[in-house]
N, C-alpha and C positions, 0 to 999 in steps of 0.2 A: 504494500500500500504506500502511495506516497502522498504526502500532504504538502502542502505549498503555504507558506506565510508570506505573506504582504507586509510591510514593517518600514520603520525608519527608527534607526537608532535613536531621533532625538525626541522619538513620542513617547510617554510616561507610560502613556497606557498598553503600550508594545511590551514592554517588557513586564507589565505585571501578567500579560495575557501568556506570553512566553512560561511564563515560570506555573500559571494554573493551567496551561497546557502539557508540560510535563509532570505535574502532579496528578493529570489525567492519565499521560503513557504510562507512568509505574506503576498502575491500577489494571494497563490494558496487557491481555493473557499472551498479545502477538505483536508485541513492542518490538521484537529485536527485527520483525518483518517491515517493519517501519521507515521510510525515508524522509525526514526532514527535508524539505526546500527553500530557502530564505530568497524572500523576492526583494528587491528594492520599490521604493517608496519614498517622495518625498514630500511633506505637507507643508513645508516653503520653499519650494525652491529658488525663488530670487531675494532670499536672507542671505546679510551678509555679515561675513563673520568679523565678531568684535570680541578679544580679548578681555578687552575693558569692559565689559558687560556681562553681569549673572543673567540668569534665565528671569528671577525673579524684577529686575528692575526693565527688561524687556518686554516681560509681558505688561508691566504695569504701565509703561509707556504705549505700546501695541494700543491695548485695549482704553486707554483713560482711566484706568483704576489708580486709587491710591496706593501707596506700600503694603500700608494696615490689613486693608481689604483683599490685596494681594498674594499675602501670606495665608489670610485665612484658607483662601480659595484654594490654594496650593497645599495646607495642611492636610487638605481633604486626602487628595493622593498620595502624600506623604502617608498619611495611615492607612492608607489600601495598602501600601506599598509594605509597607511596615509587618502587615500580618502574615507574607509573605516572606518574611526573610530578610527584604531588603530597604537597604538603610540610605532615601535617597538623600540629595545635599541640595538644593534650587539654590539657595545662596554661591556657591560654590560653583552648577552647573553653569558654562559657558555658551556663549551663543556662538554658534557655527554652523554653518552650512555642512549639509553631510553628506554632498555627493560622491567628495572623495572618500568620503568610509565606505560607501557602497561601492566601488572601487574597487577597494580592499577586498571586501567581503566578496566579490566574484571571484579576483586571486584567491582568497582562502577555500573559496568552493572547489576551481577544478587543483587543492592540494589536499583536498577530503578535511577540509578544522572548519568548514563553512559555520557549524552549529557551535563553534567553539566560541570562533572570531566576533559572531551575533553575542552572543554572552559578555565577551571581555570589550566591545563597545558600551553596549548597554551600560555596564559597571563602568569604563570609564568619562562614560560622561554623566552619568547621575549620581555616582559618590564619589569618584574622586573629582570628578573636576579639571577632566584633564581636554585642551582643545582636541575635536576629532576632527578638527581639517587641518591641522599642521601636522607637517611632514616627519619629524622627529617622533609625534606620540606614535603617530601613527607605526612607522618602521620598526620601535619598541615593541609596538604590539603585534605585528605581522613574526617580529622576529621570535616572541614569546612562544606563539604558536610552531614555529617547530619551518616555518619557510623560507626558503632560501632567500639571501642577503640579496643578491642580483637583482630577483625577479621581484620582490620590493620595491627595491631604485630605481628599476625601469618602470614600474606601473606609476611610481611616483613622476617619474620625470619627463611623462607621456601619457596619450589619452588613454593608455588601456583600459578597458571594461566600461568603456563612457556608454558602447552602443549597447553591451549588456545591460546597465543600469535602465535607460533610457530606453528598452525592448520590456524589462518588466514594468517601467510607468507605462507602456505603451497598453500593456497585457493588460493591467488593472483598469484602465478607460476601456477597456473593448468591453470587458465585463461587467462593470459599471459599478466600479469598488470608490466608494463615496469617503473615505476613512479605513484607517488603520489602529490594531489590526484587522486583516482580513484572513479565512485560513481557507483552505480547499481543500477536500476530501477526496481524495485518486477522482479530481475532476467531474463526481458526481456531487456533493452538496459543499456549501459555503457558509460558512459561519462569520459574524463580522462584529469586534467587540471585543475586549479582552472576559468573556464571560466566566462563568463560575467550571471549575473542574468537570463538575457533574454532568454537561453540557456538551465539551468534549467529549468527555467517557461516553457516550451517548452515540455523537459522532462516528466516535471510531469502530464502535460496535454495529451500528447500520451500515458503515459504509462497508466496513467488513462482509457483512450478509449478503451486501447486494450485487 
């Protein structure tokens, strides 16, 4: 079975949906038959990336909101996040465009850590804080995962995977994926939402049958 995720590392609710989605597979009896696919996705793509700006004082500017009001609102998924495991940072999270991490993420794919690389984004831009369109975090984390030092440099230093990236935004409009995440079920059902475990598990069991 293969399922396909739509995603963008800088979306919150990616990676809670990521993590109640594997809390789904280690429940499902035919997991190891399972193929992960991580799609690219971008829900800004003409954001430009500012060191000098949290997430938090971005959206607050974006939207008109005040600080105060700001934090609350972000609190919210802070504790979604939270009961989950993970311990995001908004203050800390940097604004960056992420097309070069989706980049990445197609290198990591055809070097088999695709579901790694989605992991160790996610974690570096919502707790630690680290920019995902400079070129150094990035190489750190390509090189983490276990991939060659060249083939890095070069996707760094050139468009590689720009038409991959830009084939799965294309994918996602053909099928009329409105937000992320989005998952697909071996191209028979679509789930769209970081939903609850139970949901998946659900998922993967009809798709299984049918």
């Amino acid at each position: 079975m293969k399922v396909e995720i739509w995603s963008d590392v800088m979306c919150p609710f990616c990676y809670i949906g990521k993590r109640r989605f594997e809390n789904a597979l280690a429940q499902f009896e035919n997991k190891d038959e399972v193929e992960i696919v991580w799609r690219s996705f971008q829900l800004n793509p003409t954001l430009q990336t500012d060191p000098s700006k949290n997430t938090i004082e971005h959206l607050a500017e974006s939207k008109g909101w005040d600080m105060d009001y700001t934090r609350k609102t972000t609190d919210y998924v802070v504790n979604m996040a939270k009961e989950l495991g993970l311990n995001y940072d908004f203050e800390k999270a940097i604004v960056a465009n992420s097309f070069k991490a989706h980049r990445l993420l197609h290198l990591a794919k055809q070097n088999q850590v695709q579901n790694e690389c989605e992991e160790k984004l996610f974690e570096a831009y919502f707790i630690h804080g680290k920019n995902i369109d400079d070129n150094d975090a990035l190489l750190e984390l390509g090189l983490s995962l276990g991939i060659d030092l060249d083939s890095i440099l070069d996707m760094l230093s050139s468009d590689a995977f720009a038409s991959d990236v830009e084939s799965d935004i294309y994918q996602a409009q053909q099928i009329g994926v409105q937000g992320v995440p989005f998952f697909v079920f071996d191209n028979k059902y679509a789930i769209s939402g970081a939903q609850q475990s139970e949901t998946f598990l659900a998922a993967l069991y009809k798709a299984k049958q049918s």
